[in-house]
C-alpha angles and dihedrals in degrees: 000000000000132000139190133201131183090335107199128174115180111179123198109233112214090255094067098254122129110235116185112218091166114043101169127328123192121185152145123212121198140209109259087007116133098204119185123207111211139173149106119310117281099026102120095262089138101034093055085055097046077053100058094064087030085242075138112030114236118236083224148325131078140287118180132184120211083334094312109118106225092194087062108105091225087061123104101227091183090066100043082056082056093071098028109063120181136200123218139215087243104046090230090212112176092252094203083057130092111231091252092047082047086063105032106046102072095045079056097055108028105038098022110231119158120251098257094050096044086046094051092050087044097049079054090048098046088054096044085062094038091254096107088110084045099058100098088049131107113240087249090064097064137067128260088258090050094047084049083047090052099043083059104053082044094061087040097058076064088070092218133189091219139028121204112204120199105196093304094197102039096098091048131096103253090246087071097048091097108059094049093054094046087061091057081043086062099042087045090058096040087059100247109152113252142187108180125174106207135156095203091109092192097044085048084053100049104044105030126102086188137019126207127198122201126183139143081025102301147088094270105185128357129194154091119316105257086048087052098040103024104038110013105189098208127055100235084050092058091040082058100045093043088045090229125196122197131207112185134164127164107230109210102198143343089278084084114140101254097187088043091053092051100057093052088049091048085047092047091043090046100044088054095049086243104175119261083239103054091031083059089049088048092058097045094053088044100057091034094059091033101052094020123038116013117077115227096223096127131011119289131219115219121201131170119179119191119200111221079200112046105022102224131127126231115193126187136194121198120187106187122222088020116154107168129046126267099203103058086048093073128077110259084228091053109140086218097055097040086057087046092056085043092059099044147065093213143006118186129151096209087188136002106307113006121093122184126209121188117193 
């Protein structure tokens, strides 16, 4: 239904510098298909959907609708909206409108139908987003996740082929969510093509047929759900999915600031969420390998990666230049190593000099 070529977007900044939001996105969109766009903030997620219906004009590339390309100048970009309806953060309701008047007026001029029939399709269209008792109401009289509602019913009186989603949810209090994304739900079910760029990862799970990952300008990764969330091929994929957080620091010489370490590490630990319990364990592996075990003969990297996810901890040690293990160095006795394998659910040193804990 919908493909896209060597998708580029360059905007100017106001300071006359070119930033590329779109490198080069490559896609194919198809008929009864719920595709998701992830991927971290600032990535171009919105802007690629504000191209497809050249709500945002592209630098360069193509983008072509059931084989008409709608960056050709001959080409009559109001009707290709027509059938393309799309759906904003901010609802952009008409405020001096009724809800019904929101959905009906623009079935009325653009495609002509007369009032009785758009009304009666909007009076459908409101119930089938439980808005039916709304529909005399100003915009200002209803909730975020009605508006949302309403916006709906309103790109649906359209009758488009495609709907194009930004972040639908991401302007509501989180107690209206819900309801916003139940009535997706519906239209997913129902068949109606969708692209929707949300950041609700459980929602994107449940109701895609495709995800798309974009990051550094491209389509990153591509595939089902369980491809994208169970098995990410890529390592800033899985950071995404996992929702990984990294705390790193390089320590020169045994000299390191100890104290100093540990507060980072509490601050890390804290602005994560990261448990009392595990962020205790954290600190005591740390101190143990640090002070311990491993011999400060060359700098050490320190990493520590916590999985919003999962929960669990990984924690590396790098010692740089290291030829020999350190592991099989220490006395299996050893009191140290004994309170590191306490503390932790793993220890393993997959090569010479770095050792990988996981909590």
């Amino acid at each position: 239904m919908i493909k896209v070529r060597h998708l580029k977007k360059v905007f100017l900044t106001p300071s006359g510098q070119e930033l590329t939001v779109l490198r080069d996105i490559n896609c194919d969109i198809h008929r009864g298909e719920v595709i998701s766009v992830i991927g971290p903030s600032g990535t171009g997620k919105s802007t690629f959907l504000r191209c497809l219906n050249r709500l945002e004009e592209p630098t360069s590339g193509m983008i072509e609708v059931d084989g008409m390309d709608i960056l050709s100048r001959k080409t009559d970009i109001s009707m290709v909206r027509r059938r393309m309806g799309m759906v904003f953060q901010n609802f952009n309701l008409f405020e001096h409108l009724t809800i019904l008047d929101n959905v009906t007026m623009c079935p009325m001029i653009l495609l002509g139908k007369s009032r009785e029939e758009a009304e009666s399709r909007g009076m459908a269209l409101l119930e089938n987003v439980g808005l039916h008792d709304k529909a005399g109401c100003l915009p200002e009289e209803l909730s975020g996740g009605q508006k949302q509602r309403a916006a709906i019913a309103r790109c649906l009186a359209m009758e488009p082929d495609i709907i194009l989603f930004d972040e639908p949810t991401s302007a509501l209090d989180p107690t209206m969510v819900s309801e916003v994304l139940a009535v997706i739900r519906h239209l997913a079910s129902q068949g109606m093509t969708m692209c929707i760029v949300s950041h609700e990862m459980q929602f994107v799970r449940d109701v895609s047929t495709r995800v798309l990952f974009l990051y550094d300008g491209v389509v990153y990764e591509d595939g089902t759900p369980e491809q994208i969330f169970d098995n990410p091929q890529k390592p800033v994929t899985q950071a995404f999915i996992n929702r990984i957080r990294t705390f790193d620091v390089t320590l020169a010489d045994s000299r390191f600031d100890l104290y100093g370490l540990m507060g980072n590490i509490r601050t890390f630990c804290n602005k994560y969420g990261v448990s009392l319990r595990t962020m205790e364990k954290v600190e005591h592996v740390t101190e143990e390998m640090l002070c311990q075990i491993i011999p400060f003969d060359a700098p050490v990297r320190f990493t520590v990666d916590y999985s919003e996810k999962t929960s669990r901890i990984h924690m590396v040690f790098v010692l740089e230049n290291s030829r020999g293990s350190i592991l099989s160095a220490v006395p299996d006795d050893s009191l140290s190593l004994m309170m590191v394998r306490g503390m932790s659910d793993s220890l393993s040193e997959p090569e010479p000099g770095r050792i990988c804990v996981v909590i």
